[in-house]
matplotlib code that plots the C-alpha trace (Angstrom):
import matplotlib.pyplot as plt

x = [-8.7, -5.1, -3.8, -0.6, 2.1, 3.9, 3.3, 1.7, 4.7, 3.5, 4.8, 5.0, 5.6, 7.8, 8.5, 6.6, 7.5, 3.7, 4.7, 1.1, 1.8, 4.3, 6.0, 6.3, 6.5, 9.2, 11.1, 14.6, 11.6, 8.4, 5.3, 5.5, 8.4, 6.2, 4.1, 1.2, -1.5, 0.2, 3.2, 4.2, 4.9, 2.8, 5.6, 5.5, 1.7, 1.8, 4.6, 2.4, -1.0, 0.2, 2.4, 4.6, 2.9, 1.5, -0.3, 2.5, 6.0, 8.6, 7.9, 9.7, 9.9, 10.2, 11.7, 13.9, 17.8, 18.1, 15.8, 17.2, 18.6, 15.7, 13.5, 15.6, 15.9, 11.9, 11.1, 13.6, 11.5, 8.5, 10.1, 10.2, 12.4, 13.8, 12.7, 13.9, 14.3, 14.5, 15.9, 14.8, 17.7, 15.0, 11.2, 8.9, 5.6, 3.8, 3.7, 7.6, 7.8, 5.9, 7.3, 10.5, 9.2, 7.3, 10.5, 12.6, 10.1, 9.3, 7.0, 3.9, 4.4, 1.1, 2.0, -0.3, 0.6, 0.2, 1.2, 2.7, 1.0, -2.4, -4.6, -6.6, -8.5, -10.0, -7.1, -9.1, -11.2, -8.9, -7.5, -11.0, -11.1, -8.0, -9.2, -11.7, -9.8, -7.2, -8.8, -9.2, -6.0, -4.7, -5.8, -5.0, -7.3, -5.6, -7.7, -8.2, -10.0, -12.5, -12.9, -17.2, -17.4, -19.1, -19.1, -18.9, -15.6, -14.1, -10.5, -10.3, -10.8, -14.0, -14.3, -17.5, -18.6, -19.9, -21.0, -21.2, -18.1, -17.9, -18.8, -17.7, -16.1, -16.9, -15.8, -14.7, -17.5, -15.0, -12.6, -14.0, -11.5, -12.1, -15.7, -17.2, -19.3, -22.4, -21.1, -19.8, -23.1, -24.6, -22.3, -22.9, -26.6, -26.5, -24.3, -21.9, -19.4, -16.0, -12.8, -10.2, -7.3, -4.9, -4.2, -3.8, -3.2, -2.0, 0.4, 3.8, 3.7, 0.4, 1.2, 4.2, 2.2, -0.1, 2.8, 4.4, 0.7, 0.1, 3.3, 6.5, 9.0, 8.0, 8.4, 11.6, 13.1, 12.2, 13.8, 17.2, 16.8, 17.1, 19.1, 21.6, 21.2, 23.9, 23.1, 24.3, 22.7, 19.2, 19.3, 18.7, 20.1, 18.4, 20.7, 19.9, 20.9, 17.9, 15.7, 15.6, 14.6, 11.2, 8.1, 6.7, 3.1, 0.8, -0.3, -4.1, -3.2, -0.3, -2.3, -5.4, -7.6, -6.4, -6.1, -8.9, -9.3, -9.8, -11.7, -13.0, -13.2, -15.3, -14.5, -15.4, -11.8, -11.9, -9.6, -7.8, -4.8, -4.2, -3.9, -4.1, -4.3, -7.9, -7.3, -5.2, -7.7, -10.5, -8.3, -7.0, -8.3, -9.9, -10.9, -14.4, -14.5, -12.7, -9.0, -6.6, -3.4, -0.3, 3.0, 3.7, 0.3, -1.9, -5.3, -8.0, -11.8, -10.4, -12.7, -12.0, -8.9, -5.8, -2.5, 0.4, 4.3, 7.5, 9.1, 8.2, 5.0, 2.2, -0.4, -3.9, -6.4, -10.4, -10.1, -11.4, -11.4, -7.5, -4.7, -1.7, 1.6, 5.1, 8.0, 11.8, 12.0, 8.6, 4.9, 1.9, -1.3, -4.2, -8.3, -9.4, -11.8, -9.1, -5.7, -5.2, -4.1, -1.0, 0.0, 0.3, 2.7, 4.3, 4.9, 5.8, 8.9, 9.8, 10.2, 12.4, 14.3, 13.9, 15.3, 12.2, 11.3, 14.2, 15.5, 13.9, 12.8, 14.7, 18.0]
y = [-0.3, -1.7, -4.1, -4.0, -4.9, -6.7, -8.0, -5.7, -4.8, -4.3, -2.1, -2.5, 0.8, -0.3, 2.7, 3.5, 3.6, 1.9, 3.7, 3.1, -0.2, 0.5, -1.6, -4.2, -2.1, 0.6, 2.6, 0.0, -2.6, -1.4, -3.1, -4.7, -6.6, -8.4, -11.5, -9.7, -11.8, -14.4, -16.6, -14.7, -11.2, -8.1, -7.6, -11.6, -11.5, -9.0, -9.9, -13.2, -11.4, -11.0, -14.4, -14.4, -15.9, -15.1, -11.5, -10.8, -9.9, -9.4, -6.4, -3.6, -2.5, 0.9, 1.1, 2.8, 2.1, 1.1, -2.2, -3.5, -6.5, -7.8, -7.0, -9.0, -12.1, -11.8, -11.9, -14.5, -16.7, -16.5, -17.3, -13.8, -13.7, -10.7, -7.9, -4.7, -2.5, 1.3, 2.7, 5.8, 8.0, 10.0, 10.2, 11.9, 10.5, 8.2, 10.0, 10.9, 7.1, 5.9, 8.2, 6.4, 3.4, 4.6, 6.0, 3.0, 0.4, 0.2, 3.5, 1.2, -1.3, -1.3, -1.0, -2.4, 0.0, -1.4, -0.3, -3.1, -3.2, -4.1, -7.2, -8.7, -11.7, -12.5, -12.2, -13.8, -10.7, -8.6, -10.1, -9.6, -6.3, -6.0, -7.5, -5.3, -2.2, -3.2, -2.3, 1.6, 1.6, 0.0, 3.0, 5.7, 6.1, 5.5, 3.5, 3.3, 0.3, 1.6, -1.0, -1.7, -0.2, -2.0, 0.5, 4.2, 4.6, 8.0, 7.1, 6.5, 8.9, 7.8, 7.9, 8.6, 6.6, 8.0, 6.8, 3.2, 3.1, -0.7, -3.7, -2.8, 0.2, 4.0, 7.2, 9.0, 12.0, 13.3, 12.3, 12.8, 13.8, 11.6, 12.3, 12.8, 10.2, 11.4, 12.1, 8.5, 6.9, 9.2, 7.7, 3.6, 4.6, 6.1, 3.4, 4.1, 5.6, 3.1, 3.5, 4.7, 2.0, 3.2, 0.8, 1.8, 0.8, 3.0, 2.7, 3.7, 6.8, 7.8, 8.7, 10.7, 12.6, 13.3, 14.6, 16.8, 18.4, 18.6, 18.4, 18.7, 19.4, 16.1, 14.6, 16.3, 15.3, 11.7, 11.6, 13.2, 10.8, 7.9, 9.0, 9.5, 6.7, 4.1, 0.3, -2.7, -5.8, -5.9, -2.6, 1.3, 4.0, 7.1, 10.3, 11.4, 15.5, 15.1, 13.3, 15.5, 18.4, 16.8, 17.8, 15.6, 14.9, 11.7, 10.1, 11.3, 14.8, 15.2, 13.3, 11.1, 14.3, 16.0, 13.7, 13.6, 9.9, 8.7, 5.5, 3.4, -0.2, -1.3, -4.7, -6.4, -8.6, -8.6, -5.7, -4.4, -1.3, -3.3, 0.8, 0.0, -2.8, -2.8, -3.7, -7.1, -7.5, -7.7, -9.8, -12.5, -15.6, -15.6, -17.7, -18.0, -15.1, -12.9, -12.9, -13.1, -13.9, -14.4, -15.4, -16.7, -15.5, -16.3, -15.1, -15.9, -14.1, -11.8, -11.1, -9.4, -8.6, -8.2, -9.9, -10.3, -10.9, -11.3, -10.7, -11.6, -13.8, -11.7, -12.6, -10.9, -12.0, -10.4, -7.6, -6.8, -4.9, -4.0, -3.5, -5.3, -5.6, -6.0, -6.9, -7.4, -3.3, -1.9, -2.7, -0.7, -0.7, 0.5, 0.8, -1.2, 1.2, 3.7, 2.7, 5.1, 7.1, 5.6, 8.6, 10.5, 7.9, 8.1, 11.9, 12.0, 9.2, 11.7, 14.5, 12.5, 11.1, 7.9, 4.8, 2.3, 3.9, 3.8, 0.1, -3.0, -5.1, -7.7, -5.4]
z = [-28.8, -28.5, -26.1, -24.8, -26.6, -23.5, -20.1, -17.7, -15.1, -11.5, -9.9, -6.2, -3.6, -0.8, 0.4, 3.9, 7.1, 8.9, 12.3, 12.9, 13.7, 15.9, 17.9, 15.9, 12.8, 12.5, 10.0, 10.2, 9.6, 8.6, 8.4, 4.7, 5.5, 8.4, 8.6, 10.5, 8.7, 6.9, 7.0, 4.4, 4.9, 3.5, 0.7, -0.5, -0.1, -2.7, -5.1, -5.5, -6.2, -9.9, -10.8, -13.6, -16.1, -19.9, -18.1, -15.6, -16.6, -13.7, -10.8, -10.1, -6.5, -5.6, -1.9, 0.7, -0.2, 3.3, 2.9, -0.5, 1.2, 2.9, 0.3, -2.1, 0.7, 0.2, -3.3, -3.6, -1.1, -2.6, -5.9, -7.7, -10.6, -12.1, -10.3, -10.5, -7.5, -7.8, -4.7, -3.5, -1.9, -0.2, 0.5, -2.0, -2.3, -4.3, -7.4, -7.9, -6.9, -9.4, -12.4, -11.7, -12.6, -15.5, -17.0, -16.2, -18.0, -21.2, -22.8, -23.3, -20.8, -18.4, -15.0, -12.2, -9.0, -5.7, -2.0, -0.7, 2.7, 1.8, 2.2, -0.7, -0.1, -3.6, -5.7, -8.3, -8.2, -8.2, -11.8, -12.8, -11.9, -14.0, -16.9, -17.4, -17.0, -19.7, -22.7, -21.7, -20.0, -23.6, -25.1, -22.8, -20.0, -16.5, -14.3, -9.9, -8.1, -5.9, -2.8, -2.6, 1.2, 3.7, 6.9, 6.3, 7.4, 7.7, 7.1, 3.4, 0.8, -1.8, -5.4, -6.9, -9.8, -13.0, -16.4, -17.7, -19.7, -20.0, -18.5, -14.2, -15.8, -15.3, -15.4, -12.2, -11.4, -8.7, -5.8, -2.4, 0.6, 3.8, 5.0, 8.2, 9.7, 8.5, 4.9, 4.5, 5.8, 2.8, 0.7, 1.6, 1.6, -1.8, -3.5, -6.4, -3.9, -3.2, -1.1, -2.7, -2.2, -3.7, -6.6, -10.1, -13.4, -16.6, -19.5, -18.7, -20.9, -20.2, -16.8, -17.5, -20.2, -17.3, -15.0, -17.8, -17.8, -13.9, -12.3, -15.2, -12.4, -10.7, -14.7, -15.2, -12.3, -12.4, -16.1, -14.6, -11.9, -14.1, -16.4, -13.8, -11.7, -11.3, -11.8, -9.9, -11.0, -10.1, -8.4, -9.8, -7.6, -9.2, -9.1, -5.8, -6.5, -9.1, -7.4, -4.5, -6.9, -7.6, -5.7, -2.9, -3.6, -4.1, -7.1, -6.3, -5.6, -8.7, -11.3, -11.0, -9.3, -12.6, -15.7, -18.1, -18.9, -15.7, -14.9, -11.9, -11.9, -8.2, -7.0, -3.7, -2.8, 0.9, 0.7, 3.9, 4.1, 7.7, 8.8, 12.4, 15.2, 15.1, 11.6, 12.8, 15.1, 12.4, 9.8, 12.6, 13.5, 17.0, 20.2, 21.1, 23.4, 20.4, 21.6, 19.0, 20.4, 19.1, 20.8, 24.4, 25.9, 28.6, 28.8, 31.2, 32.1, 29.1, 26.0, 22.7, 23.1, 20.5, 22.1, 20.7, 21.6, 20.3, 23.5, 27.0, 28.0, 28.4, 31.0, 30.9, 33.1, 33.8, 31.0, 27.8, 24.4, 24.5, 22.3, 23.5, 21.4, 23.0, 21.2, 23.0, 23.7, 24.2, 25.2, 24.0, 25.5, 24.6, 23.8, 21.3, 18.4, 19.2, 17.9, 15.7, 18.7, 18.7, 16.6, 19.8, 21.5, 17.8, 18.8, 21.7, 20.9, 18.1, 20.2, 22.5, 19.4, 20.8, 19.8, 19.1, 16.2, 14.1, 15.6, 14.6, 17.3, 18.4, 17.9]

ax = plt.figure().add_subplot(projection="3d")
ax.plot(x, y, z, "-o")
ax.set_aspect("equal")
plt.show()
């Protein structure tokens, strides 16, 4: 087996809009380009998961035109050098997304894939977990990190495990859509079944030998895209006539569901796709009677709550198990266990075309 040739290039998507964490996440300022866990926000957090150093070369960003400055104000806080950003001038999924990086870098550069919204712990696993992958993915297979589960949560697709192919490596036996309840207890009780996060890693031209199988429309148009695409600096603007010929699909659906070398590499990193406010709940430090509170806040007789402001003072007193965010131009309130219902409050401001969604707080 070959190893690369050059430094594996991550390559970081940037390009969601985390309405689920609305109101403190929008589309004008979506939830990546917050601090919700960290000082740092989601989008540092990740650039520093992979340092520059003798494995890492430089990341290319794949993002919505509209946030190129404060993406770029980012990296160049937490000391990234030399990024590349790749534009999108519309949405099409993770897999057109990633084909443009894989035809801007280098044919047999490695690319590490990661959303850059996501929580990881253990970094230190997760190199480990990269490690191991390398030598397959050095000679053509395309690997996925399957996240050990803990509950059997029914919001994640799974990936079941196959044979042995090296040391924490194996084959994929099949992807698995998101189960019920009872399916996904089946699955933590059997063992050999893991989240599927949505992190990848495959040579550069391996991929797009995949998408001229499964998807050549999505591969031709991410070729015209960057062949057309203007350059300013550290910034590609793909041809956006080309780019909106290609397909919208993800990377699961166009390619790793399909491909023949396909691996799985399970790690345990204290992984999180901070999907919801019960998420942030879970991942935030908390008082003794399990508030976590952040911002001007008073709280008293109140217990397990989620509280947070970066507006007005928010005063809470003889409840428990809510979900309480406002920011400077909206307040949501809510159960917590059920925030993914915010998608109906989500709806409902869409119909109405209102303005919260689009603005970032504090506008």
């Amino acid at each position: 087996m070959r190893m690369p040739s050059t430094k594996i290039v991550p390559v970081i998507l940037s390009g969601g809009s985390g309405t689920r964490l609305w109101p403190l996440s929008r589309t004008g300022r979506p939830k990546q380009l917050l601090a919700l866990t960290h000082a740092d926000t989601m989008l540092q957090l990740t650039a520093r998961r992979t340092p520059q150093d003798a494995r890492f070369g430089a990341p290319i960003v794949v993002a919505n035109a509209a946030h190129a400055d404060v993406i770029a104000d980012q990296l160049a806080t937490a000391g990234v050098e030399g990024a590349l950003l790749i534009l999108e001038p519309m949405a099409r999924n993770t897999a057109p997304a990633i084909a443009l990086a894989a035809v801007a870098a280098d044919p047999d550069a490695v690319l590490l894939v990661m959303p850059s919204d996501h929580v990881i712990a253990d970094p230190d696993a997760f190199r480990a977990a990269i490690d191991r992958a390398l030598p397959l993915v050095s000679d053509g297979a395309m690997a996925t990190f399957g996240i050990e589960p803990d509950v059997p949560d029914t919001g994640y697709g799974y990936i079941q495990a196959g044979d042995t192919l090296a040391d924490g490596v194996f084959s994929v036996a099949r992807f698995v859509e998101k189960p019920d309840r009872a399916t996904a207890q089946g699955y933590l009780d059997a063992g050999g079944h893991y989240w599927n996060g949505g992190i990848f890693l495959f040579r550069a031209d391996t991929y797009m030998a995949a998408l001229d199988t499964h998807a050549p429309e999505m591969a031709e148009a991410a070729r015209a895209a960057v062949a057309g695409a203007a350059r300013e600096d550290d910034r590609l603007f793909p041809d956006p006539v080309a780019f909106a010929s290609s397909p919208s699909d993800s990377v699961d659906y166009a390619v790793m569901e399909k491909a023949d070398r396909v691996v799985v590499v399970p790690v345990a990193m204290g992984w999180s796709d901070v999907g919801s406010w019960d998420a942030i709940h879970q991942l935030a430090d908390r008082d003794i009677a399990g508030n976590a509170q952040h911002g001007d806040v008073v709280a008293i007789d109140t217990q397990r709550c989620l509280i947070r402001t970066d507006g007005p003072l928010v005063a809470m007193v003889g409840v428990s198990d809510l979900i309480v965010v406002a920011t400077g131009d909206a307040i949501l309130i809510m159960p917590r266990g059920e925030s993914q219902e915010v998608k109906r409050a989500i709806a409902v401001l869409k119909e109405r075309g209102h303005i919260t969604l689009d603005r970032p707080f504090g506008e």
